[in-house]
C-alpha positions as MATLAB code, in Angstrom:
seq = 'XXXXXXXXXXXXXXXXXXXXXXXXXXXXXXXXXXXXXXXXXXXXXXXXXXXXXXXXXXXXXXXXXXXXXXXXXXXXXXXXXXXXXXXXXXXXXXXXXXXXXXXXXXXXXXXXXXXXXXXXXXXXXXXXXXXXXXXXXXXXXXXXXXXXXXXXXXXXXXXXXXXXXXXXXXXXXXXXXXXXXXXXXXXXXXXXXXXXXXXXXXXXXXXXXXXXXXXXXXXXXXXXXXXXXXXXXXXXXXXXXXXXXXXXXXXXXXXXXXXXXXXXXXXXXXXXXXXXXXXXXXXXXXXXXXXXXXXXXXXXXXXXXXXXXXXXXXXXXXXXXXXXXXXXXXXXXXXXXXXXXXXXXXXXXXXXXXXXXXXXXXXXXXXXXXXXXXXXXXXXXXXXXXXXXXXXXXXXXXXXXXXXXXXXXXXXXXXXXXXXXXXXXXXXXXXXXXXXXXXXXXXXXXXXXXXXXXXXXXXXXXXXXXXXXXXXXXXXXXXXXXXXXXXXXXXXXXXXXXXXXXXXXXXXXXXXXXXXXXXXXXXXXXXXXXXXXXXXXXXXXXXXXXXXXXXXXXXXXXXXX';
ca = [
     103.518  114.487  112.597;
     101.802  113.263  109.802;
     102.741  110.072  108.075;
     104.983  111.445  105.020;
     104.101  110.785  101.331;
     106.446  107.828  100.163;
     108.127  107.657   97.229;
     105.699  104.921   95.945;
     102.808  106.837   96.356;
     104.336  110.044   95.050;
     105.746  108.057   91.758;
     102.505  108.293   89.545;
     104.868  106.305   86.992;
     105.166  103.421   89.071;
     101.600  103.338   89.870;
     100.654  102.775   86.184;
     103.015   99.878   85.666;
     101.693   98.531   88.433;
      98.179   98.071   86.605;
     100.454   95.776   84.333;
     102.936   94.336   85.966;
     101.969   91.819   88.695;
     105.421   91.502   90.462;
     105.764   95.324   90.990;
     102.129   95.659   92.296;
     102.991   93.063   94.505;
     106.298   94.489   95.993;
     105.223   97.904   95.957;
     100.868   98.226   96.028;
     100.337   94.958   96.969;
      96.680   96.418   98.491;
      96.051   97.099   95.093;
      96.369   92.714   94.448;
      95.174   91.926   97.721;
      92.529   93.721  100.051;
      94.126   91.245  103.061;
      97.304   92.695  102.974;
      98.596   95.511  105.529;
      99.447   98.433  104.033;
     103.427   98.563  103.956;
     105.465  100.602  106.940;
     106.919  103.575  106.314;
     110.465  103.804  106.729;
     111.502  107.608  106.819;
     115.081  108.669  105.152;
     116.645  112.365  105.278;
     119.316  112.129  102.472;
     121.755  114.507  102.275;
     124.239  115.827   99.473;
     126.488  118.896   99.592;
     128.763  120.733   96.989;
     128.266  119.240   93.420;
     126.056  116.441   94.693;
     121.744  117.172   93.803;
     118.625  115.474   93.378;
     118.831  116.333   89.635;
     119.277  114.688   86.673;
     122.982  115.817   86.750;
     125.460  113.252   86.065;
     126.521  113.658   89.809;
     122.547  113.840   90.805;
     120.534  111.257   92.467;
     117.610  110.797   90.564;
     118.269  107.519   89.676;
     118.529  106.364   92.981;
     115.211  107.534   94.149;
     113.646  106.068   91.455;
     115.008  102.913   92.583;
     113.959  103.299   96.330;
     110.347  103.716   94.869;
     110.187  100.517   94.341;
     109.924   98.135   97.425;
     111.655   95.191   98.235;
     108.569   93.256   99.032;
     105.154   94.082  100.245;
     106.073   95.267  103.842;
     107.674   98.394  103.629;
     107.277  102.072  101.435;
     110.460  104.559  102.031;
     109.923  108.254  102.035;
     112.691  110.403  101.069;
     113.253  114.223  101.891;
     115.642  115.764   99.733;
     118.459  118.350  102.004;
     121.422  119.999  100.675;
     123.767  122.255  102.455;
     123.896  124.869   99.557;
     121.069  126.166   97.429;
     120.342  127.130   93.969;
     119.202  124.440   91.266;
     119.601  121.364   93.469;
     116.262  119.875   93.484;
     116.267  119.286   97.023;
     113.112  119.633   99.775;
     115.376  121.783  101.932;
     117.882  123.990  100.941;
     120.701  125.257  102.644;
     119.930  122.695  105.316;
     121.904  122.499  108.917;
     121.164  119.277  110.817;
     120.581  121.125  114.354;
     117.912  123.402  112.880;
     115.708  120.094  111.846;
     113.793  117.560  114.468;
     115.814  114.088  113.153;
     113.761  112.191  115.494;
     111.008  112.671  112.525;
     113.568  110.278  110.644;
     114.346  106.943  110.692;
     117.931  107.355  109.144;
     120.050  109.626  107.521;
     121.557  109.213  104.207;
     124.675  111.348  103.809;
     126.331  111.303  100.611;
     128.985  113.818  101.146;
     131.092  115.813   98.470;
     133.040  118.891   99.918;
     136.868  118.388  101.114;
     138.978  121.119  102.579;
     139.227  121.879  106.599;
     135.864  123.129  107.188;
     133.702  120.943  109.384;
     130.053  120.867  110.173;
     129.276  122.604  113.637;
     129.213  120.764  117.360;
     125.873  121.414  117.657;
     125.047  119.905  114.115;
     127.318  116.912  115.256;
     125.126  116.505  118.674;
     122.142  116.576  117.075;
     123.538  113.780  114.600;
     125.110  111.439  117.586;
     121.627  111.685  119.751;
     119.887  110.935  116.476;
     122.173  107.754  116.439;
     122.598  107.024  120.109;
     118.946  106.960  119.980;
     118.624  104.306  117.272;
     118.729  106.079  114.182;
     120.859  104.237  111.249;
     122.936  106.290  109.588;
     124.511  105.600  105.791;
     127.219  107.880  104.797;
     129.617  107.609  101.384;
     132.053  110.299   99.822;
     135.230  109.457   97.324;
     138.713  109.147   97.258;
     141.017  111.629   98.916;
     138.965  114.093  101.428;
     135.967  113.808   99.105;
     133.216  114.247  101.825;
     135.162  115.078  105.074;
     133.058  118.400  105.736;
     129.801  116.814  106.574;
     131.346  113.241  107.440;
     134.667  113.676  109.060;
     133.795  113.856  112.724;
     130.751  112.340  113.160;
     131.229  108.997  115.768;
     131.699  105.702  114.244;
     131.287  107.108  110.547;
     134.599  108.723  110.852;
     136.277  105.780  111.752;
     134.343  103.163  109.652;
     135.983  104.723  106.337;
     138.923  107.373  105.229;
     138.189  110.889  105.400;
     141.457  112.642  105.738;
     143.704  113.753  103.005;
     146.679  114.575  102.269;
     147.276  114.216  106.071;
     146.379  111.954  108.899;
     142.796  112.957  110.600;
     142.621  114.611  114.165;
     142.084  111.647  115.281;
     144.715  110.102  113.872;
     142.224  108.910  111.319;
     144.534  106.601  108.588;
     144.752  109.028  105.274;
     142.669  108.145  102.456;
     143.591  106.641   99.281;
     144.845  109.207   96.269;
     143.348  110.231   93.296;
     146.102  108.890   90.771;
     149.198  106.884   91.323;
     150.334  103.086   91.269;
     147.925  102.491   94.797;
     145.010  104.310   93.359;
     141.520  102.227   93.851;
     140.183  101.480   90.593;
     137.764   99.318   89.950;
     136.935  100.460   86.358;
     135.929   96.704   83.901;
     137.578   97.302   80.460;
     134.467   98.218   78.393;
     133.824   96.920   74.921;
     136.532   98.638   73.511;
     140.581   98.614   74.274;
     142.100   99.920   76.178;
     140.229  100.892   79.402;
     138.705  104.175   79.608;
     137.678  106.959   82.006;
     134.228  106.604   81.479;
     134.205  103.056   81.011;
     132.397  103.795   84.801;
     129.208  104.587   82.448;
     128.509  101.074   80.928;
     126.610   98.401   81.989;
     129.591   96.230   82.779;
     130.083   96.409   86.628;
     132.714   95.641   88.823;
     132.888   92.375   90.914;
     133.007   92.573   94.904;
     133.701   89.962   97.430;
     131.588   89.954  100.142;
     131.992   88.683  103.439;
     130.164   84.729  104.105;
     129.390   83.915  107.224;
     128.784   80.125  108.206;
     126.578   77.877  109.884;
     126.274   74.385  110.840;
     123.545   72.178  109.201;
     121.835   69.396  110.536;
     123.285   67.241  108.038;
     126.960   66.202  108.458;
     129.781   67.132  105.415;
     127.577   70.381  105.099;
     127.378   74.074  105.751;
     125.237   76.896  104.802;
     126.772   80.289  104.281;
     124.728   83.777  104.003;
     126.588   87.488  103.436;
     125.376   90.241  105.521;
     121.546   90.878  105.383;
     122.735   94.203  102.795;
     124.470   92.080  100.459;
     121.376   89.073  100.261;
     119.055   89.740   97.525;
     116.643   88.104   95.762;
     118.707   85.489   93.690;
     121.008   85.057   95.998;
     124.776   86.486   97.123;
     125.122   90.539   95.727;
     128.711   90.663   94.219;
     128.618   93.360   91.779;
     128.726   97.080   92.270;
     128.947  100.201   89.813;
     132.953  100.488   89.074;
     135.471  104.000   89.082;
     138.363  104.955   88.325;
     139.607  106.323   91.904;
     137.338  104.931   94.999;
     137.534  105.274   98.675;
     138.040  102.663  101.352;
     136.653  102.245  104.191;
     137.916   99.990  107.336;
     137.687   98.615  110.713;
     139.563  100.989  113.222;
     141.910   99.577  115.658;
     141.182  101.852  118.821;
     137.559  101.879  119.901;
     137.426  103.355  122.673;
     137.214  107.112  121.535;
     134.471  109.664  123.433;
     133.892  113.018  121.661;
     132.135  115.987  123.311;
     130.050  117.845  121.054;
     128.406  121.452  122.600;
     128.574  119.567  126.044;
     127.393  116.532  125.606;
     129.893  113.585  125.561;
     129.204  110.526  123.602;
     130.870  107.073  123.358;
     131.836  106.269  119.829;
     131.188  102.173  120.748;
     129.670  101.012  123.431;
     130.075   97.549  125.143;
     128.415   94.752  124.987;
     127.163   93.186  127.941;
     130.170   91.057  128.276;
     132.219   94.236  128.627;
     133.760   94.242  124.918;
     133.188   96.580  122.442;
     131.011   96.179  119.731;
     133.317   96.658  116.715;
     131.864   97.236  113.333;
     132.886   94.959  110.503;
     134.189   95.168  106.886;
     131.238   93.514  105.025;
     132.566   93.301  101.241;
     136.093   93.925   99.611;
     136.729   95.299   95.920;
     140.260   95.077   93.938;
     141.954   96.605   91.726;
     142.144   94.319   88.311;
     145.696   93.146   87.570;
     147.597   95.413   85.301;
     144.547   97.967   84.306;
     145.568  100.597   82.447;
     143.054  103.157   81.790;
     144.093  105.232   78.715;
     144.328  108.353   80.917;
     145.113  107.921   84.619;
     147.667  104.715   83.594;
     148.450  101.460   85.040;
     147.563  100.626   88.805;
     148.381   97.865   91.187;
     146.326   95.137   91.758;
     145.391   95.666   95.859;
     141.912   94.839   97.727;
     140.081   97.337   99.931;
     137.173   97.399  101.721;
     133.877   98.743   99.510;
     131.178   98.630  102.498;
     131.503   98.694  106.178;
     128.542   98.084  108.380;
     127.978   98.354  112.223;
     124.804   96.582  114.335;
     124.478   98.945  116.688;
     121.100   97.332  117.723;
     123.328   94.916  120.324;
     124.659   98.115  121.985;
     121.060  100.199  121.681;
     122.323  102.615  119.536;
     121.448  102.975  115.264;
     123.356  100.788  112.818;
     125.661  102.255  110.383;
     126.988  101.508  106.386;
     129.880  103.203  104.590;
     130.807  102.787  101.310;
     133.704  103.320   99.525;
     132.338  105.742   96.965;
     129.029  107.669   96.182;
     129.515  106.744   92.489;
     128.120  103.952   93.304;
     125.283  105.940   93.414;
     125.176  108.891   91.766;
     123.621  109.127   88.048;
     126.502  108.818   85.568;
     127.416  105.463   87.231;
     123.698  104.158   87.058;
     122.031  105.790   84.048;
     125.063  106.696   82.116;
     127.170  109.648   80.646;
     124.772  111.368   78.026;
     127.605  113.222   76.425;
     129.616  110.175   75.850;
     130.158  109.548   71.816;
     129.807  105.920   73.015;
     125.818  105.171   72.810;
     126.202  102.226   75.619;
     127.905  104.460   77.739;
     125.271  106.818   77.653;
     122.569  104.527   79.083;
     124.542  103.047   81.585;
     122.777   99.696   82.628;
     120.051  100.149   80.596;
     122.539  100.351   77.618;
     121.121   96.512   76.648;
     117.747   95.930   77.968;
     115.044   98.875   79.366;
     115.340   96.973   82.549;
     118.824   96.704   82.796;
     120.752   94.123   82.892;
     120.936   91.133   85.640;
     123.587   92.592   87.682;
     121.983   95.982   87.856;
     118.992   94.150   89.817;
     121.444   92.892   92.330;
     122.626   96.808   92.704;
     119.211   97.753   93.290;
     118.612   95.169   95.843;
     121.717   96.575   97.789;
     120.334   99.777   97.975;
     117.109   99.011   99.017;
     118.612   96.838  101.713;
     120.667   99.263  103.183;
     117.382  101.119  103.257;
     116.118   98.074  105.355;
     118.971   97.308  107.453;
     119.296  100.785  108.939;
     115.740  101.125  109.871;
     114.909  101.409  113.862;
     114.151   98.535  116.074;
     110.724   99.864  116.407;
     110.397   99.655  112.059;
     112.014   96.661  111.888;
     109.127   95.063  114.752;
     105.994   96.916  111.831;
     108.173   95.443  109.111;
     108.373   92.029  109.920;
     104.896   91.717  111.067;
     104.003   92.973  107.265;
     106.089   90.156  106.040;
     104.618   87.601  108.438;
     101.298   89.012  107.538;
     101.784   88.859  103.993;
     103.230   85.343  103.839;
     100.038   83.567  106.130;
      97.880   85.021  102.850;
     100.800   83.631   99.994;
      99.896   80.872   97.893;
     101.626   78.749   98.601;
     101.180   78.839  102.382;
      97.678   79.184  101.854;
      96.816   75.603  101.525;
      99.327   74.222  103.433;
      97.452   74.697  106.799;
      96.058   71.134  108.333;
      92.998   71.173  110.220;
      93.567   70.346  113.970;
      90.917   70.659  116.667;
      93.326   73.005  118.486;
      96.911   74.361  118.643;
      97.318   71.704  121.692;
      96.904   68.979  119.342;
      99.237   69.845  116.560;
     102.406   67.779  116.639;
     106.137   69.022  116.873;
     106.496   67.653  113.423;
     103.957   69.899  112.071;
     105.102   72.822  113.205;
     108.539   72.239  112.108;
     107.433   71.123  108.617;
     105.233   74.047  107.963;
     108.209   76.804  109.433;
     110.414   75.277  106.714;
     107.737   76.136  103.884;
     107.215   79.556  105.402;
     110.890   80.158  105.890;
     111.092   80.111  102.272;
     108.082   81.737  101.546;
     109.480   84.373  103.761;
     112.745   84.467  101.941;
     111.104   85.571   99.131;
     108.485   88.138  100.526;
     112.286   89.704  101.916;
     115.384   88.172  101.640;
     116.876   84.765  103.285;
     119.324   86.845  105.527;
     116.669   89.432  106.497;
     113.618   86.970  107.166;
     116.119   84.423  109.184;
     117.094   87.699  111.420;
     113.664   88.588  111.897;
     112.814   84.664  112.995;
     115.535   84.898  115.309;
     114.328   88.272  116.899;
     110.665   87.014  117.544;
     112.553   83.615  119.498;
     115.045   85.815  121.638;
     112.695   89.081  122.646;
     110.548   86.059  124.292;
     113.433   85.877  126.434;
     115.115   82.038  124.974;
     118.819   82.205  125.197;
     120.593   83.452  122.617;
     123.170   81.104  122.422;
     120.666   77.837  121.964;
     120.225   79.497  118.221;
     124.384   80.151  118.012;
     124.721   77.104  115.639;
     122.392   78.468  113.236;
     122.821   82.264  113.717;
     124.660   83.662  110.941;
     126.086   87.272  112.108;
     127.087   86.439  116.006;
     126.656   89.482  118.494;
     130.330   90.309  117.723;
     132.411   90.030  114.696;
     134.895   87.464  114.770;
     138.681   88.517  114.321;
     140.248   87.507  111.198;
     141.143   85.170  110.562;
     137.214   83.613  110.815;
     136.977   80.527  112.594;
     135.564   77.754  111.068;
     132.024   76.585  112.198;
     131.758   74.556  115.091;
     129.720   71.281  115.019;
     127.509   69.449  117.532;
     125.517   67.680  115.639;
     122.610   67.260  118.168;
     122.604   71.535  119.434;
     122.734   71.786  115.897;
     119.707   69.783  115.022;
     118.066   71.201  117.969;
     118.954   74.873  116.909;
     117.163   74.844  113.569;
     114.201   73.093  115.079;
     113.689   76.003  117.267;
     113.956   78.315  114.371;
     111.639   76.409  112.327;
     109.102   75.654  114.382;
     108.674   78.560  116.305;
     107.597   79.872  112.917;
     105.373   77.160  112.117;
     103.700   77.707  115.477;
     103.233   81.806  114.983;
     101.466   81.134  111.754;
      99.228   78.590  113.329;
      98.588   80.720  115.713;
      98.197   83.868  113.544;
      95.554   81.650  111.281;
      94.039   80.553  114.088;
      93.737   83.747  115.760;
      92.573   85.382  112.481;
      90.739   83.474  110.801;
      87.823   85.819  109.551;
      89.739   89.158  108.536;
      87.372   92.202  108.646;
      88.628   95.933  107.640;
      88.264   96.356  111.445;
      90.544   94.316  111.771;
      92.912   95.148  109.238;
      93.376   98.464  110.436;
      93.573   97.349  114.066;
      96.573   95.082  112.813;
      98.027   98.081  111.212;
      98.753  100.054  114.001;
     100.946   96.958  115.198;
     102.303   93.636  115.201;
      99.365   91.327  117.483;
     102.141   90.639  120.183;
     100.040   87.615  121.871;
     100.027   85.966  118.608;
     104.138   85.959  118.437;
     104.602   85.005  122.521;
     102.241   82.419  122.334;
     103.004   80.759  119.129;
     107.139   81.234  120.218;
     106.324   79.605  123.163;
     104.272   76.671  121.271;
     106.799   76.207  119.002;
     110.011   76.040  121.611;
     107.832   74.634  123.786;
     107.409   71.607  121.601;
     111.136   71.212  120.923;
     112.242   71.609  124.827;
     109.989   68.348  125.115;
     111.609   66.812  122.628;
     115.002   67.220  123.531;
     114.013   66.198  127.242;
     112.543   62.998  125.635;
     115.768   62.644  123.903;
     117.658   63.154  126.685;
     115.974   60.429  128.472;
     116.057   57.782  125.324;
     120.015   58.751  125.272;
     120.977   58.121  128.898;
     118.922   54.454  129.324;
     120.907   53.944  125.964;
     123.809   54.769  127.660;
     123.485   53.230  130.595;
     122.360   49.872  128.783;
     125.789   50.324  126.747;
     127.320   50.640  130.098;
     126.014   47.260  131.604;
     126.606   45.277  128.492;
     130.323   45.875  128.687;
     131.293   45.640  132.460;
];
C-alpha cells in the first residue's frame, strides 16, 4: 500500500506559514530547514464519527481538530487521517456509510472513534472481530462519546473500551457495565467556567475560558536527597510542562477503571481476552490518568445548580506490556468537536463565537496545552513498530540540534571516552530530546532502547515513571536507595550519551544515500552498541564502587573490634 498523503502535506495552508514561521517548519517540514533531517514517520489514523458527528465545519464537526493534527509535535512524525462515517449524506468524510469488517485496519495504525448514536443497536460481531484483532494485534485505539448512552452503538461492546468508560443508560450494560452519568440533575458532570458574564451559561462551553483537570503524577526518586521528580502520563506532558486544562460542558461522561478483568467475549467465533496478564500472572489493568470536577455551587442559568463531585476525564491502557494496542477514553467528544474549539457562530456573544481564538489568532495559552493533548494521544497510541521509526527521527534530529551540535569532544575512539562523558552529554541530550518531543515521551523512548537490549527492567525502577502495572490507590510513596537510585539515572543518561557518540561517530559524513538508507529504519547497531557502551561503563563503575565500599567496610570493621 502506498504511503498515505498526511495531513501536513495535504494542508497547502500550513505549508505557506511554514515559509514564515521557523518553529512550525521545524515541527512540521523540518526538511524544508534542514536537508539532514529524516523525513518524519507516518503515523496512520482511521477516525470515525456516526449520527450528528462530521468532518464539517458543523458545530458538532471535526474540522478543527484535523487542522490541529496537521501540525506535528516535533520533527519526527506526520499523521494521516481518513475520514469514515457510518451514515452518508453531507458529512465530509473519505468513506461513507463505512462498516469496520468491510475495510483492511491493518492499513491503520489506530482508530479514532468518536461515537454519537445511543439506543440498543450495536455494531455487528464481525465488525467487533475485526476491531479486537486490529487491537490484539497492536493497534491503539481512542474512543469518546457523552453523557448518558451518547456513543454506545459503535463503542459499547468493543473489549477494554467498554469497560474503560460508561456506555449504558438508563440501565446497567450487559455486562453489568456501571450506568452512565445523566444529562441534568444535582450529579450531572459539568464542567462549564462561568464566562465573562453572570450567571453561568449553556454555551459558556464556547469561550476561551477552559476547564481545569487534575491529572495523575507519578514519582520518582532523584539522586539528590529531600527531592523528587514527578511527570503525568506521556498524553498529558506537553511542551511547557503538566496539561491541566481541557474544553469544559455542561453534561460530560466518565470514564473508569473496572473492577472485574477477567472478561472473554466471542465475536463470530473468535474469542478474545479483554486483559491479558502480565508475565507475573496479573492482569494488566488500565488506569484513570486525569480527573475533572464539578465547580462548587455552579448554576448554569438553564440546567440549574449541580454538586460539586470529581470523575474521571481520560482513561488510558499500555497494552504494549501485554502485546496488544494501547487505549484512551475520554469523558466527552466535546472536547473535541468544533463548537468547543472554534466557537458557537450563532452566539450573540462575539467571544463565544471564536472560541479560543476569541483573544488572540493563536489562541490563547491554554488552548496550546489542548492541542498538545491531542497530538499526544496521536503519539501514544501509535504501534510498537511506529514508535521504534519515531524515536529514531527524534534521536536523529537531536544529534543535528544546536545545541548538541557542538557539544561533541574529540576522542580518538569510543574506547577512550570516559563514563563521565557519556553521562554529561545524555543529560544535555535528554533535554534536547525533551524538547524535539516531550520529557515523558523522550524518557520512555530512552528507557525502551536500554531494556529491548535485554538490561533488567527493574535496575531503571527508581527512575521509571509509569511502572509495568498501575499501582492501587492509594499510590505509594517513592521508595529511596540512594545508591540504585544514583545508579538508575546513570544508566539512563549515559546510555544516551553513548548512542549519540556512537551515532556521530558512525555518521559522520551524511550523504542522500545515506539519508534514505536511514529512512527505511532506525541503524539498530548504532543503539546495541552505544546501549551497551553506555551500561557498560556504569556496570564498571558500580563494581569499582562496590569494591571501594566493602575495604571501607571492612576497615570500619577492624577499627572497632
Amino acid at each position: 500500500m502506498p504511503r498515505p498523503k498526511t495531513l501536513a502535506e495535504l494542508n497547502k495552508t500550513n505549508l505557506e506559514l511554514a515559509k514564515a514561521d521557523p518553529h512550525l517548519a521545524f515541527t512540521t517540514y523540518p526538511e524544508f530547514l534542514y536537508p539532514v533531517f529524516l523525513r518524519p514517520c507516518t503515523v496512520s489514523i482511521l477516525m470515525v464519527t456516526d449520527g450528528g458527528g462530521s468532518f464539517t465545519d458543523a458545530d458538532f464537526g471535526l474540522t478543527e481538530l484535523l487542522k490541529v493534527l496537521a501540525v506535528s509535535p516535533g520533527p519526527f512524525v506526520r499523521f494521516a487521517v481518513t475520514k469514515a462515517h457510518r451514515r452518508t449524506g453531507g458529512t465530509g468524510a473519505d468513506i461513507d456509510n463505512f462498516r469496520f469488517d468491510t475495510t483492511d485496519l491493518s492499513s491503520y495504525d489506530q482508530i479514532w472513534m468518536i461515537a454519537v448514536e445511543r439506543g440498543s443497536g450495536s455494531i455487528t460481531a464481525a465488525e467487533l472481530r475485526s476491531i479486537s484483532d486490529f487491537m490484539d494485534a497492536g493497534g491503539g485505539v481512542f474512543a469518546t462519546g457523552d453523557h448518558e448512552d451518547l456513543g454506545v452503538v459503535m463503542c459499547g461492546k468493543i473489549p477494554r473500551v467498554r469497560s474503560m468508560r460508561r456506555w449504558h443508560w438508563p440501565s446497567p450494560g450487559p455486562n453489568g457495565e456501571p450506568v452512565a452519568p445523566h444529562v441534568d440533575g444535582l450529579l450531572r458532570h459539568d464542567t462549564n467556567e462561568k464566562g465573562y458574564a453572570a450567571p453561568t451559561e449553556f454555551d459558556d462551553q464556547s469561550d476561551d475560558i477552559p476547564q481545569t483537570i487534575r491529572p495523575k503524577l507519578y514519582f520518582t526518586a532523584s539522586p539528590f536527597f529531600f527531592r523528587e521528580y514527578v511527570y503525568p502520563h506521556p498524553v498529558l506532558c506537553g511542551p511547557k510542562g503538566v496539561i491541566r486544562h481541557l474544553p469544559d460542558h455542561p453534561h460530560e461522561g466518565d470514564c473508569y477503571v473496572p473492577s472485574d478483568l477477567t472478561k472473554t467475549f466471542t465475536f463470530s467465533g473468535k474469542t478474545f481476552t479483554e486483559y491479558p496478564a502480565l508475565a507475573g500472572g496479573s492482569r494488566l489493568a488500565p488506569e484513570v490518568i486525569a480527573w475533572s470536577s464539578n465547580g462548587p455551587g455552579i448554576s448554569d442559568a438553564s440546567k440549574g445548580t449541580v454538586s460539586p463531585l470529581s470523575f474521571g476525564a481520560i482513561g488510558a491502557y499500555d497494552g504494549h506490556q501485554v502485546n496488544v494496542g494501547r487505549v484512551v477514553v475520554d469523558a466527552t467528544w466535546h472536547h473535541f468537536f468544533n463548537i468547543n474549539l472554534k466557537g458557537d457562530p450563532s452566539s450573540p456573544d462575539p467571544a463565544k463565537r471564536n472560541g479560543f481564538y476569541a483573544s488572540s489568532p493563536n489562541g490563547t495559552a491554554e488552548y496550546a496545552e489542548i492541542k498538545a493533548y491531542f497530538r499526544n494521544i496521536a503519539v501514544w497510541l501509535a504501534t510498537p513498530e511506529r514508535h521504534r521509526c519515531m524515536r529514531w527521527r527524534a534521536l536523529w534530529a537531536s544529534r543535528w540540534y544546536s545545541r548538541l551540535l557542538m557539544d561533541f569532544r574529540p576522542y580518538k575512539s569510543l574506547a577512550d571516552i570516559p563514563l563521565v562523558e557519556f553521562i554529561r552529554l545524555g543529560t544535555v541530550a535528554r533535554d534536547v530530546l525533551g524538547r524535539l518531543a516531550s520529557q515523558c515521551q523522550s524518557l520512555q523512548w530512552i528507557f525502551d532502547w536500554i531494556i529491548d537490549l535485554q538490561i533488567r527492567p527493574e535496575l531503571l525502577r527508581p527512575v521509571h515513571p509509569w511502572p509495568p502495572q498501575p499501582d492501587p490507590p492509594p499510590d505509594p510513596a517513592p521508595e529511596f536507595d540512594p545508591v540504585l537510585t544514583y545508579y538508575a539515572h546513570a544508566l539512563v543518561n549515559a546510555s544516551l550519551g553513548a548512542i549519540l557518540y556512537t551515532l556521530a561517530d558512525r555518521h559522520s559524513n551524511v550523504t542522500e544515500a545515506l539519508r534514505k538508507r536511514l529512512e527505511r529504519g532506525e541503524d539498530r547497531s548504532v543503539i546495541e552498541e552505544g546501549v551497551k557502551l553506555g551500561t557498560g561503563r556504569v556496570f564498571e563503575a558500580a563494581r569499582a564502587s562496590r569494591h571501594e565500599l566493602e575495604t571501607l567496610l571492612k576497615l570500619a570493621q577492624d577499627r572497632s573490634s
